[in-house]
FIFIGU-743229 format. One record per residue (C-alpha): residue in one letter; x, y, z. Coordinates in nm, 4 decimals, m for minus. Example, Ala and Ser with C-alpha at 12.3 -4.5 7.8 and 13.67 -1.06 7.14 Angstrom:
REM FIFIGU-743229
PT  res        xx        yy        zz
PT    A    1.2300   m0.4500    0.7800
PT    S    1.3670   m0.1060    0.7140
REM end
This chain:
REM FIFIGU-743229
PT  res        xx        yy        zz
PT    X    9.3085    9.7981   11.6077
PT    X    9.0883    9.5288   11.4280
PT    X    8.7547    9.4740   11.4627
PT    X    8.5011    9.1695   11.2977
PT    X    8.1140    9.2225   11.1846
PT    X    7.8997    8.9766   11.0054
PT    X    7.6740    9.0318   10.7133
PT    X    7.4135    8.8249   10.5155
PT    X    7.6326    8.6585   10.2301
PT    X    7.4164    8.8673    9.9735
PT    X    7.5600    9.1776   10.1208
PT    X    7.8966    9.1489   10.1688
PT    X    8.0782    9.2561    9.8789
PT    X    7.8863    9.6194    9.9409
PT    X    8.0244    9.5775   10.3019
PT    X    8.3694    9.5129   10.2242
PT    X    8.3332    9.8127    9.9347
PT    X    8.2016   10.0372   10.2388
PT    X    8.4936    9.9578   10.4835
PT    X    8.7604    9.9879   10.2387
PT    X    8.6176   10.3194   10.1703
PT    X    8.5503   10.4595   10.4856
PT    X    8.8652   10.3716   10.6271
PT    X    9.0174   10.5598   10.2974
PT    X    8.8206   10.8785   10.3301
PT    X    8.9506   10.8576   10.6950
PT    X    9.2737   10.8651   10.6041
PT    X    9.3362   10.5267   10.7614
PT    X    9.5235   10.2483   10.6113
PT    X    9.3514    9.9269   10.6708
PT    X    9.3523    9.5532   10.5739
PT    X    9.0319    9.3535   10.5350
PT    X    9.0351    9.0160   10.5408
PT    X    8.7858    8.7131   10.6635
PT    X    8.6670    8.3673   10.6134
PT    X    8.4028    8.4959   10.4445
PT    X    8.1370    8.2056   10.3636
PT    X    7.9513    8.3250   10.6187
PT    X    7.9592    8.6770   10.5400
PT    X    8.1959    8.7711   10.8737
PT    X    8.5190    8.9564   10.7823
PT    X    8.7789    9.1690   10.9685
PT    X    8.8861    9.5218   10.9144
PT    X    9.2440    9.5762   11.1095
PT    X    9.3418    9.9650   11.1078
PT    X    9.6985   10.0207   11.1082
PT    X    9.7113   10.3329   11.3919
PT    X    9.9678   10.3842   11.6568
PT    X    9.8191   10.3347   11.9887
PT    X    9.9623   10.6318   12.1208
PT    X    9.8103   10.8758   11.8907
PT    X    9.4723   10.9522   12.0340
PT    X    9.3466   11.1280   11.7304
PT    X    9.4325   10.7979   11.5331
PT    X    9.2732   10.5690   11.7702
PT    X    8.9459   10.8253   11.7792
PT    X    8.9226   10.7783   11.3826
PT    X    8.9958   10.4334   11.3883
PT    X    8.6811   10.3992   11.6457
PT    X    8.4782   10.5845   11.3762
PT    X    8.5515   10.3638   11.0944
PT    X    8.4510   10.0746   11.3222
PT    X    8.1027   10.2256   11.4092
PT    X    8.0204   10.3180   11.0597
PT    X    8.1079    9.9534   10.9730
PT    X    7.8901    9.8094   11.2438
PT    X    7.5935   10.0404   11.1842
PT    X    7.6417    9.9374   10.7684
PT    X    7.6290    9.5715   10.9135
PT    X    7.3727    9.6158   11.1338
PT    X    7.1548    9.8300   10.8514
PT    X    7.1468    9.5094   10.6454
PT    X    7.0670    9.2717   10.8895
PT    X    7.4194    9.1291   11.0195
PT    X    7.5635    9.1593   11.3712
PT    X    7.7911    9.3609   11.5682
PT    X    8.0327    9.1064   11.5594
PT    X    8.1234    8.7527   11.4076
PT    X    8.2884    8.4498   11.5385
PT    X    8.4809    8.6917   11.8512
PT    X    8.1444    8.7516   12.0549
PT    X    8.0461    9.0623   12.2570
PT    X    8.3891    9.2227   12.4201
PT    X    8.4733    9.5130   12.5637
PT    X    8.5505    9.7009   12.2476
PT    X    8.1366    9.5838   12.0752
PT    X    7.9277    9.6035   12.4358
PT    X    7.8275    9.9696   12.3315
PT    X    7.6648    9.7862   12.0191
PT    X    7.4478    9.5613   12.2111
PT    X    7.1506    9.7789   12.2409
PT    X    7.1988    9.8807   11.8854
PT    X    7.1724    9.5301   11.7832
PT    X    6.9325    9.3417   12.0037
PT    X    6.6865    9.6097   12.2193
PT    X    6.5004    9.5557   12.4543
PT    X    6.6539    9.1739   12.5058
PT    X    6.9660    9.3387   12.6627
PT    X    6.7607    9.3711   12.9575
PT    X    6.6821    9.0079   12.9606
PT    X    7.0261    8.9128   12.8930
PT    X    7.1181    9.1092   13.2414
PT    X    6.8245    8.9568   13.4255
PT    X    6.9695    8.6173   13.2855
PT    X    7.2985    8.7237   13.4290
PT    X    7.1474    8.8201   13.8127
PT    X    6.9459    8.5095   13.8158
PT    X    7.2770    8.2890   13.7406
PT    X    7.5146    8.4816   13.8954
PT    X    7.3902    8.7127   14.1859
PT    X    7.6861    8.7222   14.3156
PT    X    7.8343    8.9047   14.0270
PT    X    8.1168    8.6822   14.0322
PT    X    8.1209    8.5971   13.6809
PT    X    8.3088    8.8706   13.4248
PT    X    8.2555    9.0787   13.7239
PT    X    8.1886    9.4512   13.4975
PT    X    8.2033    9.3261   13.1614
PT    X    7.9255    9.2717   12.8695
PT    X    7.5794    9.2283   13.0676
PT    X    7.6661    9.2666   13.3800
REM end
């Protein structure tokens, strides 16, 4: 499972510290890696898919690192946009715009034809 956040340059050696630790108190093993001049790195846990319990921590370590990213003013995600797996951060991040973002979404697709279910829809 991997998963990318973005942080203001000035915080992201505390960010990395923070990942690399919660992933360890989890019990986790985890890489962290990024092209990270503009403060957006990657944190891939090494779980096997088929152990639910693994994939449940592996989902906490991610939150924990998105709320420590959100906390100091980065985003729920870097260069790899809203999916799937960081829609459940959008509210979180932005507020009150989600709604906007959906009424966006109506008004250019009413049809729902676009990403039919996913992100804003």
């Amino acid at each position: 499972m991997s998963t990318d956040v973005c942080v203001p340059v000035s915080a992201l050696a505390a960010a990395v510290h923070h990942a690399r630790r919660v992933a360890e108190d989890a019990g986790v093993s985890a890489a962290i890696l990024g092209h990270v001049g503009d403060g957006n790195y990657h944190t891939i846990f090494m779980v096997d898919s088929g152990d639910e319990a693994q994939l449940e921590r592996a989902a906490r370590i991610n939150a924990e690192i998105v709320r420590f990213a959100l906390e100091r003013g980065g985003t729920c995600t870097g260069e790899h946009g809203i999916g799937l797996g960081k829609r459940d951060y959008l509210r979180e991040e932005h507020g009150p715009a989600v709604e906007l973002m959906r009424a966006i979404k109506r008004t250019l697709d009413p049809n729902g034809i676009l990403n039919p279910g996913k992100v804003v829809a």
